[in-house]
DRENTIRO-415247 format. One record per atom (N, C-alpha, C): residue in three letters; y, x, z. Coordinates in nm, 3 decimals, padded with zeros to 5 digits, always signed. Atoms other than C-alpha are relative to their C-alpha. Example, Ala and Ser with C-alpha at 12.3 -4.5 7.8 and 13.67 -1.06 7.14 Angstrom:
(pt "ALA" (-00.119 +00.089 +00.000)),
(pt "ALA" (-00.450 +01.230 +00.780)),
(pt "ALA" (+00.120 +00.090 +00.000)),
(pt "SER" (-00.119 -00.082 -00.006)),
(pt "SER" (-00.106 +01.367 +00.714)),
(pt "SER" (+00.109 -00.077 +00.073)),
end
This chain:
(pt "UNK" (-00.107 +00.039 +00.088)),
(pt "UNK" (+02.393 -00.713 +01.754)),
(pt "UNK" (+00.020 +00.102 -00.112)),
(pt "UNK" (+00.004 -00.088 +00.097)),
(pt "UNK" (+02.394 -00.388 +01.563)),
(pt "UNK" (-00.102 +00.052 -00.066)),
(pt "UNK" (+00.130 -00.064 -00.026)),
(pt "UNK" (+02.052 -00.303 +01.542)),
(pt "UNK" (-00.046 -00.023 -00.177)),
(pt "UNK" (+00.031 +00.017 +00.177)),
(pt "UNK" (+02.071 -00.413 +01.114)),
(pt "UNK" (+00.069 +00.074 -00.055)),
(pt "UNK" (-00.066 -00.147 +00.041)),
(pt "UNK" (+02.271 -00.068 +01.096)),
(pt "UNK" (-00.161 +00.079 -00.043)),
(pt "UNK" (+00.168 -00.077 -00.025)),
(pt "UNK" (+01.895 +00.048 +01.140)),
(pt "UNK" (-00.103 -00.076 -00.102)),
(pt "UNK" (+00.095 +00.051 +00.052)),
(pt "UNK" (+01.698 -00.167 +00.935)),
(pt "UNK" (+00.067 +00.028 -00.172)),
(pt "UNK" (-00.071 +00.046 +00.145)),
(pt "UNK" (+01.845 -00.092 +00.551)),
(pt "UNK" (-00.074 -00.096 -00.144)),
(pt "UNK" (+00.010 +00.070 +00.041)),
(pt "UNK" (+01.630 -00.326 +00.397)),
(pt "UNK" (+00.035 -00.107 +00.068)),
(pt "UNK" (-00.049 +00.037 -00.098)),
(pt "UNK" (+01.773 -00.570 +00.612)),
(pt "UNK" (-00.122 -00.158 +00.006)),
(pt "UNK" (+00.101 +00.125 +00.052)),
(pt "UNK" (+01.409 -00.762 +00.583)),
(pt "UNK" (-00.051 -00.016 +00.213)),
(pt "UNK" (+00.055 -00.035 -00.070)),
(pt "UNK" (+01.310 -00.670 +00.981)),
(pt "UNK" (+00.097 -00.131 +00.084)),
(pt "UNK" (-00.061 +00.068 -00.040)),
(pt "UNK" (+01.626 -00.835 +01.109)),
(pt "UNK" (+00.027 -00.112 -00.023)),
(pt "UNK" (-00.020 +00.167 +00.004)),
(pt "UNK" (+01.639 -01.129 +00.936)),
(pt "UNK" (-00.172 -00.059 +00.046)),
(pt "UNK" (+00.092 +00.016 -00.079)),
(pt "UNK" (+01.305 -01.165 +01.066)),
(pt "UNK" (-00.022 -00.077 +00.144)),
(pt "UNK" (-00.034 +00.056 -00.162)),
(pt "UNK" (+01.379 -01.152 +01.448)),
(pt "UNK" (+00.103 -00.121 -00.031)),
(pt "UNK" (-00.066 +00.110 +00.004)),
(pt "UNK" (+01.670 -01.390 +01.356)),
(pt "UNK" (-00.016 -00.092 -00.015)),
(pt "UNK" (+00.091 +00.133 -00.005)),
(pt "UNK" (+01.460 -01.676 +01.239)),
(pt "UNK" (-00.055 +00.017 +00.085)),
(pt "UNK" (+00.128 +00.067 -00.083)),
(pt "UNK" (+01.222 -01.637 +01.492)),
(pt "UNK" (+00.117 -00.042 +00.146)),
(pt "UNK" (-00.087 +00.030 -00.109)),
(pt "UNK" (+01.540 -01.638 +01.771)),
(pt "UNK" (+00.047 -00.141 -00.050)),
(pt "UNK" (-00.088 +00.143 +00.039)),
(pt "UNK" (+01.692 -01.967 +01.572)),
(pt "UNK" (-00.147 -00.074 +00.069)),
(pt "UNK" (+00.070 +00.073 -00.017)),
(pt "UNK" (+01.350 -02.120 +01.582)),
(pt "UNK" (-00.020 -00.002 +00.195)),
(pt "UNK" (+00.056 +00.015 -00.134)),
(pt "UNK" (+01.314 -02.047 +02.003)),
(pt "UNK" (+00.137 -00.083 +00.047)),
(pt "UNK" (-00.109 +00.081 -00.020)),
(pt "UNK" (+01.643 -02.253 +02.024)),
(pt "UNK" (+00.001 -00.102 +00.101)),
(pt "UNK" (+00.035 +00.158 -00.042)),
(pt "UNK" (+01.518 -02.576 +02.090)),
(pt "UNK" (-00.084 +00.029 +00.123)),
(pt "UNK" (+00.036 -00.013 -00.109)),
(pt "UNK" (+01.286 -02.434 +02.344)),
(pt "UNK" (+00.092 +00.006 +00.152)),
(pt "UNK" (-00.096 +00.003 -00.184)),
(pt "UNK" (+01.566 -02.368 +02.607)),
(pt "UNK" (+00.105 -00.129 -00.054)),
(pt "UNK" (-00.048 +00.149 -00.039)),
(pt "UNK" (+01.723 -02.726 +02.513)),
(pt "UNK" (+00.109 -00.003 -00.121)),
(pt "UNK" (-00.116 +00.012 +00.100)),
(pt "UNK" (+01.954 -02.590 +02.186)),
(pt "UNK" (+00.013 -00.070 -00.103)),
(pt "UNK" (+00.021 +00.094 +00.096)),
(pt "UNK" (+02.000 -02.792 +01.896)),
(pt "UNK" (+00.101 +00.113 -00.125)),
(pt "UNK" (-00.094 -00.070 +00.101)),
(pt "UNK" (+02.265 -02.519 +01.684)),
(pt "UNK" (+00.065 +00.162 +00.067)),
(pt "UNK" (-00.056 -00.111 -00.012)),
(pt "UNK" (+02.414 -02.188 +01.649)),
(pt "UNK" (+00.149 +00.055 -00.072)),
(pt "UNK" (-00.150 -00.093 -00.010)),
(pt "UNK" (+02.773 -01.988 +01.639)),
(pt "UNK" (-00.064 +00.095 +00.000)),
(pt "UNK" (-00.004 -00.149 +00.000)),
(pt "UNK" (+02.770 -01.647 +01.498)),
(pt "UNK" (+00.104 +00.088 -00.054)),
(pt "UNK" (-00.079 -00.076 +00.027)),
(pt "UNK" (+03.014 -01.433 +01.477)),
(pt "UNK" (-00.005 +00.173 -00.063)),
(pt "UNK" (+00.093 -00.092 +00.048)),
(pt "UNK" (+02.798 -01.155 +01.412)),
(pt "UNK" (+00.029 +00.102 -00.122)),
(pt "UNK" (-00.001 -00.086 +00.133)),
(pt "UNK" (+02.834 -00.848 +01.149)),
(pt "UNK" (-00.189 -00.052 -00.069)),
(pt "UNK" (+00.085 +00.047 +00.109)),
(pt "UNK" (+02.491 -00.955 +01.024)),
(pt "UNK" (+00.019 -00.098 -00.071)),
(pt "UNK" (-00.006 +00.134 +00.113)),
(pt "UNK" (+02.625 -01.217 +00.820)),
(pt "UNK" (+00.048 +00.076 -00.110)),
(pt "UNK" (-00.022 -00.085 +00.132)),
(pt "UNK" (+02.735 -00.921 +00.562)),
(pt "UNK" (-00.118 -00.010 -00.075)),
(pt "UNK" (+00.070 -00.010 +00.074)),
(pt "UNK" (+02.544 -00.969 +00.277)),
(pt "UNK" (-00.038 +00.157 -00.099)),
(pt "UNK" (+00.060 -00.124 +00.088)),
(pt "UNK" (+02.469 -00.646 +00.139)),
(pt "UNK" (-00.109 +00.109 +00.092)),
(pt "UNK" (+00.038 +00.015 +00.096)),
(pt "UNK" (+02.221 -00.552 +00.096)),
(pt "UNK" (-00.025 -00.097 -00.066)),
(pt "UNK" (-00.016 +00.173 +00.029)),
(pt "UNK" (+02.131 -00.914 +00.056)),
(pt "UNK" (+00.057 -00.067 +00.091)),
(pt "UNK" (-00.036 +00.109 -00.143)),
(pt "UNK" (+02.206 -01.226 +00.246)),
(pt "UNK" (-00.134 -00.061 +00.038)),
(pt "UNK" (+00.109 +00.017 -00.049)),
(pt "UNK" (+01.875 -01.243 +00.363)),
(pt "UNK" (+00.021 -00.070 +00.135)),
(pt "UNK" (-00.038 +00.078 -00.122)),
(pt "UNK" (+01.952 -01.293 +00.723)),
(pt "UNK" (+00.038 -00.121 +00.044)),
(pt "UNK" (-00.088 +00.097 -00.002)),
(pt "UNK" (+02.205 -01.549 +00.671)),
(pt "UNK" (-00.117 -00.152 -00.026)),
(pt "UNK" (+00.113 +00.113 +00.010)),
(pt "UNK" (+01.898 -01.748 +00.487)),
(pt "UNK" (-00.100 -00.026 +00.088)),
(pt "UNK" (+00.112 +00.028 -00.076)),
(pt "UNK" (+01.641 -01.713 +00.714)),
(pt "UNK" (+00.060 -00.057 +00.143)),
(pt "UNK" (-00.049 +00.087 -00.170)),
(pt "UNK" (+01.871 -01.819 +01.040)),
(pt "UNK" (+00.002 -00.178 -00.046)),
(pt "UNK" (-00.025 +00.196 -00.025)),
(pt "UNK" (+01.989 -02.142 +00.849)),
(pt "UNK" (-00.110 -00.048 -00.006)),
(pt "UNK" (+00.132 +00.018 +00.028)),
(pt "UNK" (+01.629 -02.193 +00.713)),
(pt "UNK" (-00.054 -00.086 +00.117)),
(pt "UNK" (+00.072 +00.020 -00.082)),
(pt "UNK" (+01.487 -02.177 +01.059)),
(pt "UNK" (+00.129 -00.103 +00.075)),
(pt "UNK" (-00.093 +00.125 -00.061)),
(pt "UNK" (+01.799 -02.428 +01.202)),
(pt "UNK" (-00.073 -00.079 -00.065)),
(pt "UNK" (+00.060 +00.106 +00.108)),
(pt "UNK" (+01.687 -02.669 +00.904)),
(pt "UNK" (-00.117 -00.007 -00.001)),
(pt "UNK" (+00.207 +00.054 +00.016)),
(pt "UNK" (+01.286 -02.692 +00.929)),
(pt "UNK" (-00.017 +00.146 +00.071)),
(pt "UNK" (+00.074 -00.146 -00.053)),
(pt "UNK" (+01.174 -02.410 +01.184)),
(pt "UNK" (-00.149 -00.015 -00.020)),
(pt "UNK" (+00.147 -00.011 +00.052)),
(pt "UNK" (+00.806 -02.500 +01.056)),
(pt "UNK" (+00.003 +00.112 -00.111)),
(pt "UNK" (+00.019 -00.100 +00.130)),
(pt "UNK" (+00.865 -02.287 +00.763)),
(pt "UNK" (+00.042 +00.196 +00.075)),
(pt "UNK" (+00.047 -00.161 -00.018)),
(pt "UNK" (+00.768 -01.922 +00.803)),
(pt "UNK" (+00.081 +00.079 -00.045)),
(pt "UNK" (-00.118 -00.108 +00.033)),
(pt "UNK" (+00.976 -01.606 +00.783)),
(pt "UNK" (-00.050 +00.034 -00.176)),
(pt "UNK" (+00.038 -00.049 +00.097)),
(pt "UNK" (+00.768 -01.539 +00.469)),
(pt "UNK" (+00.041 -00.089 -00.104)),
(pt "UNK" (-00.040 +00.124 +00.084)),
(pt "UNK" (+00.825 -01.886 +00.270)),
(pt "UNK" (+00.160 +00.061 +00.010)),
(pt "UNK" (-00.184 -00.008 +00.032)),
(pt "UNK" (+01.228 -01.847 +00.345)),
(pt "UNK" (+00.037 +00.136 -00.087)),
(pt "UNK" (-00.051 -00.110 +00.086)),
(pt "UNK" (+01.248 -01.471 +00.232)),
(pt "UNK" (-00.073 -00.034 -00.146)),
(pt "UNK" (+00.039 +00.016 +00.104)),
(pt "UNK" (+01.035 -01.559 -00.070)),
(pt "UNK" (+00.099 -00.063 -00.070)),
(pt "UNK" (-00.097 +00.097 +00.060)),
(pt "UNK" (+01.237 -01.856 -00.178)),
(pt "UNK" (+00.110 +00.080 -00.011)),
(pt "UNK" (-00.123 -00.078 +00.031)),
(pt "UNK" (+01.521 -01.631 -00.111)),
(pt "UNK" (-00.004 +00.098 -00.122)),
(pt "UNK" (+00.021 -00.118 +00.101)),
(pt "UNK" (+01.439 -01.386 -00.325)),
(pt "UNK" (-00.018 -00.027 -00.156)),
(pt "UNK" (-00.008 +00.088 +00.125)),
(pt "UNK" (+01.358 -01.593 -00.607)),
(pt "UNK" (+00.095 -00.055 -00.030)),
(pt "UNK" (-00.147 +00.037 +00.009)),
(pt "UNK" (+01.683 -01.777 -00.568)),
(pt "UNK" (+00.089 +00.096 -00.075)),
(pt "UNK" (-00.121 -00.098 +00.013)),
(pt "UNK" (+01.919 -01.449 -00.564)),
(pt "UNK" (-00.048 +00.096 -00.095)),
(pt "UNK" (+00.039 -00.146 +00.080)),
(pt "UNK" (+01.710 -01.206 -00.775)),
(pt "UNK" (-00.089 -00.056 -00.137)),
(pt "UNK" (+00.095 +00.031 +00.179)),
(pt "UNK" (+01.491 -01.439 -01.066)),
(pt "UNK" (-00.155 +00.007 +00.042)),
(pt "UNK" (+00.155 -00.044 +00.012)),
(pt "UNK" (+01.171 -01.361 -01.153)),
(pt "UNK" (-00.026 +00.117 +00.043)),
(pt "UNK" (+00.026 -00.115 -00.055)),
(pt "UNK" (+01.169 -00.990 -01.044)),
(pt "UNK" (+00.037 -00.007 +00.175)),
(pt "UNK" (+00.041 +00.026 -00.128)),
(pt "UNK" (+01.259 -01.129 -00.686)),
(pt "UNK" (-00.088 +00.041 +00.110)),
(pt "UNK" (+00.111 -00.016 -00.090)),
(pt "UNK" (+00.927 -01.067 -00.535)),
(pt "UNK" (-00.021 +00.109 +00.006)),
(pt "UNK" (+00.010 -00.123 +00.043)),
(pt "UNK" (+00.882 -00.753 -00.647)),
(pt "UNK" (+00.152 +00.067 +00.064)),
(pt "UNK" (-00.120 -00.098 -00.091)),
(pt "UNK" (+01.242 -00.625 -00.446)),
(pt "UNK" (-00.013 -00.049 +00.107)),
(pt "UNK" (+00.064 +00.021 -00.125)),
(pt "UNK" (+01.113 -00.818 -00.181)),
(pt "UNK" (-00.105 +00.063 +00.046)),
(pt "UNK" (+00.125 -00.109 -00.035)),
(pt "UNK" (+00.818 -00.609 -00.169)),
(pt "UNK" (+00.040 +00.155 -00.002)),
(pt "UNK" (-00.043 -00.166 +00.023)),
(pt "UNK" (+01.013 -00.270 -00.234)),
(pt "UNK" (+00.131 -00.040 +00.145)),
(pt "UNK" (-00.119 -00.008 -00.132)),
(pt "UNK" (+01.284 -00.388 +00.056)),
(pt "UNK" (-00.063 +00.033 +00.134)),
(pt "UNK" (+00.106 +00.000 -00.084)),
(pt "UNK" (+00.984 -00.436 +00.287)),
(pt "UNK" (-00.036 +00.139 +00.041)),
(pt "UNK" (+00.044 -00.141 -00.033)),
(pt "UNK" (+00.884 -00.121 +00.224)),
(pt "UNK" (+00.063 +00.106 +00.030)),
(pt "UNK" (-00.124 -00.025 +00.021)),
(pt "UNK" (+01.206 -00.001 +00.303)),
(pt "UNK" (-00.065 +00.055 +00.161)),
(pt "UNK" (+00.023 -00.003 -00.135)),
(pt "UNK" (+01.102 +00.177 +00.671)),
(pt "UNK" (+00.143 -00.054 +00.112)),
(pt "UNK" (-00.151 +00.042 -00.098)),
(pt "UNK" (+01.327 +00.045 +00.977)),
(pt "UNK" (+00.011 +00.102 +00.062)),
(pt "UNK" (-00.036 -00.084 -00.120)),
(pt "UNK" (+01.464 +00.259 +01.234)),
(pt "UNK" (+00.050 -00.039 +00.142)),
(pt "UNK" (-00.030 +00.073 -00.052)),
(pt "UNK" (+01.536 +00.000 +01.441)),
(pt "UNK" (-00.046 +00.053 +00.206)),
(pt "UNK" (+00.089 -00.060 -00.143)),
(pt "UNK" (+01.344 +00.174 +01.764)),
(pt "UNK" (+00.060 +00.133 +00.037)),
(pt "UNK" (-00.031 -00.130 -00.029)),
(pt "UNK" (+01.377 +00.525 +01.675)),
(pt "UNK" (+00.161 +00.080 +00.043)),
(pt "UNK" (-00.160 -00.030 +00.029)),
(pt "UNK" (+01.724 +00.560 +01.598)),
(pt "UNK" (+00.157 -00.117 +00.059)),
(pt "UNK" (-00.058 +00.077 -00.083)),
(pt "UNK" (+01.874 +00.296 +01.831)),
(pt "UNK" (+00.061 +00.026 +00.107)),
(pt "UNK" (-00.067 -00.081 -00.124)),
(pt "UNK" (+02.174 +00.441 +02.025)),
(pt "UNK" (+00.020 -00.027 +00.140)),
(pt "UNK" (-00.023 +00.085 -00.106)),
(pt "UNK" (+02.171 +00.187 +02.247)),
(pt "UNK" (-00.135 +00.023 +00.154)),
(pt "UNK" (+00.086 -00.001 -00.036)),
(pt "UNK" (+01.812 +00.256 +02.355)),
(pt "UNK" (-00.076 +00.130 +00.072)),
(pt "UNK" (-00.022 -00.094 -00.078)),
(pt "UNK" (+01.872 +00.591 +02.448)),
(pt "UNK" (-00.134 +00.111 +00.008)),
(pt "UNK" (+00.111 -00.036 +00.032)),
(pt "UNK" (+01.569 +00.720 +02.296)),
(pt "UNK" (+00.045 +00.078 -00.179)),
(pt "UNK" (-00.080 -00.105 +00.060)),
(pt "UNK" (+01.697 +01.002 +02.040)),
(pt "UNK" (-00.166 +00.080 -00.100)),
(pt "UNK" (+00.152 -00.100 +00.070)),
(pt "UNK" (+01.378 +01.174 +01.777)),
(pt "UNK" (+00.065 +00.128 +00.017)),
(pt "UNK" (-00.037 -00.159 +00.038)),
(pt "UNK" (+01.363 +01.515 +01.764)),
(pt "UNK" (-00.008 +00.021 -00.147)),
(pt "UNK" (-00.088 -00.052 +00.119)),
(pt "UNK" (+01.501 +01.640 +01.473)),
(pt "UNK" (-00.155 +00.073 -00.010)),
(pt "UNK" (+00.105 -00.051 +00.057)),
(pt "UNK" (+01.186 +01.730 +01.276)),
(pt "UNK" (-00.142 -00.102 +00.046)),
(pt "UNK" (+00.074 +00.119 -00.047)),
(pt "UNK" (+00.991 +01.438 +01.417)),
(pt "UNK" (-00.103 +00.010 -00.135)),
(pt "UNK" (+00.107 +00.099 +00.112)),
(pt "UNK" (+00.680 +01.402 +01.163)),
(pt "UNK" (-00.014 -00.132 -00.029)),
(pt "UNK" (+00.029 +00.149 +00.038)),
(pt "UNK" (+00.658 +01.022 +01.175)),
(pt "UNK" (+00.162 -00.004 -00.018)),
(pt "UNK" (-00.117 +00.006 +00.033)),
(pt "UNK" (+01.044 +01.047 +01.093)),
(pt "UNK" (+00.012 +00.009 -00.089)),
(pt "UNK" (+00.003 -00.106 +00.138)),
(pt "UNK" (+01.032 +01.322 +00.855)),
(pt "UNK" (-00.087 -00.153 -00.117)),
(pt "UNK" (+00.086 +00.061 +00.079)),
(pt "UNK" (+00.731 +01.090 +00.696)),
(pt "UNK" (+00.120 -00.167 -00.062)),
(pt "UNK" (-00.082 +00.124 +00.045)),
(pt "UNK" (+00.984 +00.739 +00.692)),
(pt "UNK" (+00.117 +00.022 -00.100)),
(pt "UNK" (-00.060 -00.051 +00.094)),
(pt "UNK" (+01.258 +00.948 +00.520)),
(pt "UNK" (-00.071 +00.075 -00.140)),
(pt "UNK" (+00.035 -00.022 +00.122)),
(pt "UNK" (+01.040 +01.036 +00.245)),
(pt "UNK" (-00.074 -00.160 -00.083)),
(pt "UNK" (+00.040 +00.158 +00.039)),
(pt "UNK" (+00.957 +00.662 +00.214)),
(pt "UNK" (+00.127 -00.038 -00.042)),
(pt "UNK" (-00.123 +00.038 +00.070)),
(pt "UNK" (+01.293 +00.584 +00.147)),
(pt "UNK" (+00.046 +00.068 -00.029)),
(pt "UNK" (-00.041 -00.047 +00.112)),
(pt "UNK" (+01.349 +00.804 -00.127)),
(pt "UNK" (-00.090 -00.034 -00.093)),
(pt "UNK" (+00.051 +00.064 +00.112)),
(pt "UNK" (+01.045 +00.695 -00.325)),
(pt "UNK" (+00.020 -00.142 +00.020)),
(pt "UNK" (-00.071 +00.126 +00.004)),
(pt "UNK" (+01.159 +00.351 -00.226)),
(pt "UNK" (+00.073 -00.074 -00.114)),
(pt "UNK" (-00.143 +00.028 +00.082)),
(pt "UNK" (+01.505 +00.382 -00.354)),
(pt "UNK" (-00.041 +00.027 -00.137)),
(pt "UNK" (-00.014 -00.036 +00.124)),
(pt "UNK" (+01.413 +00.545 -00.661)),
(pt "UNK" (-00.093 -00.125 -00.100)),
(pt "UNK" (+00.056 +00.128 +00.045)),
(pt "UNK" (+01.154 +00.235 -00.728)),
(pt "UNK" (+00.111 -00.083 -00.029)),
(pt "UNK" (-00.103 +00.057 -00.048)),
(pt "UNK" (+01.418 -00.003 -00.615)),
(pt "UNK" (+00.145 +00.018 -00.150)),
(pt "UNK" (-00.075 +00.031 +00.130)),
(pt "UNK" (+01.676 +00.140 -00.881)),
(pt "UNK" (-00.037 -00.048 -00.138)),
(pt "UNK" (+00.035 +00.022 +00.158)),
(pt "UNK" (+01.482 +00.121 -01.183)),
(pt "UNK" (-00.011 -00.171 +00.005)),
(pt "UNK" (-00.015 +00.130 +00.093)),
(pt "UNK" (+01.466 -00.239 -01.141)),
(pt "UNK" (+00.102 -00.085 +00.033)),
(pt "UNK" (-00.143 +00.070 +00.013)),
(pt "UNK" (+01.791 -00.293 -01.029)),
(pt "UNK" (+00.083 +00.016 -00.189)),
(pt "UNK" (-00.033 -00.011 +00.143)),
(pt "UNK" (+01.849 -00.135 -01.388)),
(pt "UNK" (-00.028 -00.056 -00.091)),
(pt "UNK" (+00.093 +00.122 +00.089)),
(pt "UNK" (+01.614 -00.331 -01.568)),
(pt "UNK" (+00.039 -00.123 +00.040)),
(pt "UNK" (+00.017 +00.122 +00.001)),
(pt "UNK" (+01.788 -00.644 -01.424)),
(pt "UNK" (+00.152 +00.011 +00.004)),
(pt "UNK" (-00.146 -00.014 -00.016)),
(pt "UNK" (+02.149 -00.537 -01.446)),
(pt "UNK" (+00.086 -00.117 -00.123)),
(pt "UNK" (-00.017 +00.118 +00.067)),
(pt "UNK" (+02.193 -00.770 -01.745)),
(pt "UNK" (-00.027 -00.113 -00.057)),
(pt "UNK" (+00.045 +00.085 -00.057)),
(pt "UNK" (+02.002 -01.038 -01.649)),
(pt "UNK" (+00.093 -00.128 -00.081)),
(pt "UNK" (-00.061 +00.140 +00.000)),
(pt "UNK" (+02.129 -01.390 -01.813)),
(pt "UNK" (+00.085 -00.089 +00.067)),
(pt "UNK" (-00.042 +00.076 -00.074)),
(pt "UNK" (+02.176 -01.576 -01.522)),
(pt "UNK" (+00.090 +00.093 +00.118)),
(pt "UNK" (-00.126 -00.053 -00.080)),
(pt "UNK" (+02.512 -01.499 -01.344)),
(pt "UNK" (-00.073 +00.025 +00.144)),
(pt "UNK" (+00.040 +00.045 -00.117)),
(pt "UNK" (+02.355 -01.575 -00.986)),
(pt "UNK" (-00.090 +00.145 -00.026)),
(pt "UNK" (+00.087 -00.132 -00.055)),
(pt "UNK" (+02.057 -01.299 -01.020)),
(pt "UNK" (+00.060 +00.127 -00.007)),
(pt "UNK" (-00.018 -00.159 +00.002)),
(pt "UNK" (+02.305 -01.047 -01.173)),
(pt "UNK" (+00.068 +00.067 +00.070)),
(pt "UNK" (-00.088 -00.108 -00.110)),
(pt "UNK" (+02.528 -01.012 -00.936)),
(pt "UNK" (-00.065 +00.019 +00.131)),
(pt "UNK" (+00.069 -00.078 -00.049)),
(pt "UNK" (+02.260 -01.005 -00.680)),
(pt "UNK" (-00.006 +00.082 -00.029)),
(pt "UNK" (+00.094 -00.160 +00.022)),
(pt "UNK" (+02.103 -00.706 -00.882)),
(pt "UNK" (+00.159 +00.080 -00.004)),
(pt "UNK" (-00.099 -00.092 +00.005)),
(pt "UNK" (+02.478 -00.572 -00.902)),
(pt "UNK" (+00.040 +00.027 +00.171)),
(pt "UNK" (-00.020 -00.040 -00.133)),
(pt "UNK" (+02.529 -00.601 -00.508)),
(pt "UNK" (-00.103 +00.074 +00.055)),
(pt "UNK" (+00.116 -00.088 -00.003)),
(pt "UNK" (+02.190 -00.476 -00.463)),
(pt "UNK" (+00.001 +00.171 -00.011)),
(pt "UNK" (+00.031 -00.116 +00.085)),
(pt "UNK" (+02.226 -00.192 -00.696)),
(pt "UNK" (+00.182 +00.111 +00.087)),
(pt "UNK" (-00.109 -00.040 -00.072)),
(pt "UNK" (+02.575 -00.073 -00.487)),
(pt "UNK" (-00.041 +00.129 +00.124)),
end
């Protein structure tokens, strides 16, 4: 339930979430109730798309829904923050309090993910900047919630 504290591109979790909507129907479900803090959209509302997505046509792939999404909320540069969110490392394992599995402080494959998300971010802003005044209302305040 918390585990998209850990992921800050929040591309990992909406992930598992389509693929949990789509195993639905396997144990006899037809719909879902969530009450859930992942329905916060920021960084995006990624999640939110890929659960209803996979309610509405679970044939379609985690990759088709975040695409479309991304194109939707962000324009033409879309794909391109979909590919810099991606690259966004998770922590979803390491840093999972729940899991009771703690890095050591100086961890190399740690150390190495925190220097991924700083050349990330610094990608990541320049084209939140370059899209900050964007035409269309809809992509800019993506790139303004984004850019937060």
């Amino acid at each position: 339930m918390w585990a998209h504290y850990f992921d800050p591109g929040y591309i990992k979790i909406a992930e598992i979430a389509a693929q949990d909507i789509k195993n639905l129907r396997v144990h006899g479900l037809n719909g879902y109730i969530s009450c859930q803090v992942q329905r916060a959209f920021l960084p995006t509302g990624l999640p939110m798309k890929a659960m209803a997505g996979a309610l509405w046509d679970p044939t379609r792939s985690f990759n088709e829904l975040a695409t479309e999404y991304f194109t939707d909320a962000f324009g033409p540069d879309g794909a391109q923050c979909y590919r810099l969110l991606t690259q966004l490392p998770n922590f979803m394992d390491e840093l999972d309090p729940w899991a009771r599995q703690y890095p050591a402080i100086g961890n190399p494959e740690i150390m190495e993910k925190l220097g991924q998300i700083n050349q990330t971010l610094s990608a990541l802003k320049l084209l939140v900047e370059a899209n900050q005044n964007t035409t269309n209302q809809c992509h800019r305040q993506s790139w303004k919630y984004l850019g937060l």
